[in-house]
C-alpha positions as CSV (number, residue, x, y, z in Angstrom):
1,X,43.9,162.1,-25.4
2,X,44.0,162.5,-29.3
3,X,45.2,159.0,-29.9
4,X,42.5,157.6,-27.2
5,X,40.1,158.9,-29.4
6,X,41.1,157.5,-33.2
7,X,40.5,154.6,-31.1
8,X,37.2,154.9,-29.6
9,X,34.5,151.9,-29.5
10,X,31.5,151.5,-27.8
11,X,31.0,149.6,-25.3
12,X,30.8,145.9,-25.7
13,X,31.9,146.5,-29.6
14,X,35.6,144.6,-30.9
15,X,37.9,146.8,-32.5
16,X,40.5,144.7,-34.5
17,X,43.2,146.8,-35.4
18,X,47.3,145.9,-35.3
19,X,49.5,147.3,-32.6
20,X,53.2,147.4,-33.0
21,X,56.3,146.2,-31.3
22,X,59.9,146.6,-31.6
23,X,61.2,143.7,-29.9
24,X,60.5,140.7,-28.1
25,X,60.5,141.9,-25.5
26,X,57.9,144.3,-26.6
27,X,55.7,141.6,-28.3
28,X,55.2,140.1,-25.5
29,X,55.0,142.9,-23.5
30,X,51.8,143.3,-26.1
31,X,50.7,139.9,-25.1
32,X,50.1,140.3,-21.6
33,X,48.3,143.6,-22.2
34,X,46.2,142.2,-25.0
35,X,44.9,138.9,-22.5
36,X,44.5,141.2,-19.1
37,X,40.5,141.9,-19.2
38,X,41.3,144.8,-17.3
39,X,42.9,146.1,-20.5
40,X,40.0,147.7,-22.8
41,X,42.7,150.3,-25.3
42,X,46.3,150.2,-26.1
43,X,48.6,152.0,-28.7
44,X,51.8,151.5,-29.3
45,X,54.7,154.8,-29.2
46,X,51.5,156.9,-28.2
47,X,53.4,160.0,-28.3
48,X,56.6,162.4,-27.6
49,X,57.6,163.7,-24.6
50,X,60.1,166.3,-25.6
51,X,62.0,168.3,-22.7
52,X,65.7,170.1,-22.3
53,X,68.0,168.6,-19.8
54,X,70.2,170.7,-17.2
55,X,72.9,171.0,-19.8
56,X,70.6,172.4,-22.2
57,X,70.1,169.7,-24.6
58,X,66.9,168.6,-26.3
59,X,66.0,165.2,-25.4
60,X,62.4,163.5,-26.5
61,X,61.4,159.9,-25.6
62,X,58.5,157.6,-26.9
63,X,57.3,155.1,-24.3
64,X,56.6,152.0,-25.9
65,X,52.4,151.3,-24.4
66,X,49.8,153.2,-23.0
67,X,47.1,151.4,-21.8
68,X,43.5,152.6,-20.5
69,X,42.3,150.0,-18.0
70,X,38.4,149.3,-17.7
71,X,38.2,151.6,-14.4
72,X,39.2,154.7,-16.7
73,X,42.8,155.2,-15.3
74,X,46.1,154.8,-17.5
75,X,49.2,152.6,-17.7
76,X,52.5,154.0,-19.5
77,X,54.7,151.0,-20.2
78,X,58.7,151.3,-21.1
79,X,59.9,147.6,-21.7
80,X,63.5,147.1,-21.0
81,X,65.2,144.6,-19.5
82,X,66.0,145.9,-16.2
83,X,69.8,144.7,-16.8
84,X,70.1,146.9,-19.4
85,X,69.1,150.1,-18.7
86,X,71.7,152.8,-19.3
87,X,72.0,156.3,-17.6
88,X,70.7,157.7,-20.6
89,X,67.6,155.7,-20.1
90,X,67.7,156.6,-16.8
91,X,66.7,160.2,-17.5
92,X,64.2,159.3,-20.1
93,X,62.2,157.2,-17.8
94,X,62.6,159.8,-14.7
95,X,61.4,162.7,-16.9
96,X,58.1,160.2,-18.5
97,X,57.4,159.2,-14.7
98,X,56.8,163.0,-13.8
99,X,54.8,163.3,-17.1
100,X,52.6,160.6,-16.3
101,X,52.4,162.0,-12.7
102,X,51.4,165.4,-13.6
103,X,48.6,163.7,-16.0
104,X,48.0,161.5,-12.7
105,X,48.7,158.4,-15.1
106,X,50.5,155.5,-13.8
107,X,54.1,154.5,-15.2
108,X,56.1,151.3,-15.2
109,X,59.1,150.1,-16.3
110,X,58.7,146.7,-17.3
111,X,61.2,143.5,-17.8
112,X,61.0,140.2,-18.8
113,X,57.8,138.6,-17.3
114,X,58.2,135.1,-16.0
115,X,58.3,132.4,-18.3
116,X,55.4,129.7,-17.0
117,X,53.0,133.0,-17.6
118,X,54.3,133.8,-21.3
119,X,54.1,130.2,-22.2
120,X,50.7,130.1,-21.4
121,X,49.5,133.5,-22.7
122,X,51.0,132.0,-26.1
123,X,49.0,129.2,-26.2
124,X,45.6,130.1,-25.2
125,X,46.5,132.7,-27.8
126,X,46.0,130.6,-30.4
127,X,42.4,129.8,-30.0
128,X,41.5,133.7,-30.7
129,X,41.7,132.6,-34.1
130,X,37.9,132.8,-35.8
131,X,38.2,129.2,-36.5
132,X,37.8,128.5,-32.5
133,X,34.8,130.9,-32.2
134,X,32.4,128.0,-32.3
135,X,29.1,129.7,-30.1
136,X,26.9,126.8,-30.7
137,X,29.6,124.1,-29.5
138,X,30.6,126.2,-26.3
139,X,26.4,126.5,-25.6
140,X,25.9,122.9,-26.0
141,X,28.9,122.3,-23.2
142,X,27.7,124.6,-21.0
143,X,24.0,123.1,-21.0
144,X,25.3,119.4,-20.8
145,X,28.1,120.6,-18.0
146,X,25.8,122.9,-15.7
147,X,26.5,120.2,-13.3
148,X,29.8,118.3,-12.5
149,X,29.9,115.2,-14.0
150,X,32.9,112.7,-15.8
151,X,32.2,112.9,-19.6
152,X,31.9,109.5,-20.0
153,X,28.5,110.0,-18.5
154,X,27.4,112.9,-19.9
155,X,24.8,112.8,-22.9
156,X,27.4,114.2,-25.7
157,X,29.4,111.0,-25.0
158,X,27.7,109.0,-27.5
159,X,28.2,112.3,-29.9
160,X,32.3,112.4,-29.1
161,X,34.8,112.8,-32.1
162,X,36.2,109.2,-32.1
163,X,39.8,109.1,-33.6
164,X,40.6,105.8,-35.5
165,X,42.3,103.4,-33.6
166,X,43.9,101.2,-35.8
167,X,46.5,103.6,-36.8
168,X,48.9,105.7,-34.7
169,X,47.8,109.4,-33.1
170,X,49.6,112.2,-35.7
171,X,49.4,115.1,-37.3
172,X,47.4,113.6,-40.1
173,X,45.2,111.2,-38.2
174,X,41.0,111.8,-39.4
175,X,38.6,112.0,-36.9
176,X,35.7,109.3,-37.3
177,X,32.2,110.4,-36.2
């Protein structure tokens, strides 16, 4: 597809780029998508399906996702909440289902995931940030850890960020070495 293409990376290589959202719902639709490894493209309103109903009337419809998934296949995503979806909605997901079909793409309509799952996602979503990517602390761990044992016994022990205990535990608490 044209849009799969403005996109393209090689393998192994990080594309940072935005990808937009018109709701909550949406966002953290986004979310999911963006933390499933199976997930390796995504763009938001990818394109319009335009088609004239029984009555004659134009009708055209956006889906909000399209995802390629590692094994080369395709997700289409509308995210509604499933208690909200009108008859007019209806026909606009029925007529991007045979779409995708024909394109042999798969197509969901997707609610509100559970909220244990989003929580999560959330948090471990803050230690993307560049400030977390710390290679030579996470190789250091994995050399001292390549075998189970408490930490109080491991060799970085001795090396551990100490926090002060004569004061209380808060936001602007130093670490002593």
């Amino acid at each position: 597809m044209e849009f799969e293409v403005a996109f393209a990376t090689e393998a192994g290589e990080q594309r940072l780029s935005l990808v937009g959202f018109e709701s909550w719902l949406e966002r953290d639709r986004l979310m999911l998508l963006d933390f499933d490894p199976d997930t390796v493209g995504l763009a938001s309103q990818p394109y319009w399906l335009f088609w004239t109903t029984a009555e004659a009337r134009s009708r055209s419809h956006a889906p909000d996702y399209f995802a390629r998934l590692a094994d080369g296949t395709a997700i289409v995503l509308d995210c509604r909440p499933l208690d909200r979806i009108k008859p007019k909605d209806e026909v606009a997901f029925e007529a991007t289902r045979a779409a995708c079909e024909l394109l042999g793409w798969r197509y969901e309509i997707v609610g509100t995931p559970p909220e244990v799952l989003l929580a999560n996602v959330r948090w471990l979503a803050g230690y993307r940030h560049p400030r977390h990517d710390l290679h030579v602390v996470a190789q250091t761990l994995r050399a001292v850890f390549s075998r189970p044992m408490p930490l109080w016994r491991s060799p970085a022990h001795s090396r551990a960020v100490k926090i002060a205990a004569d004061r209380p535990l808060r936001r602007r608490s130093s670490p002593r070495p």
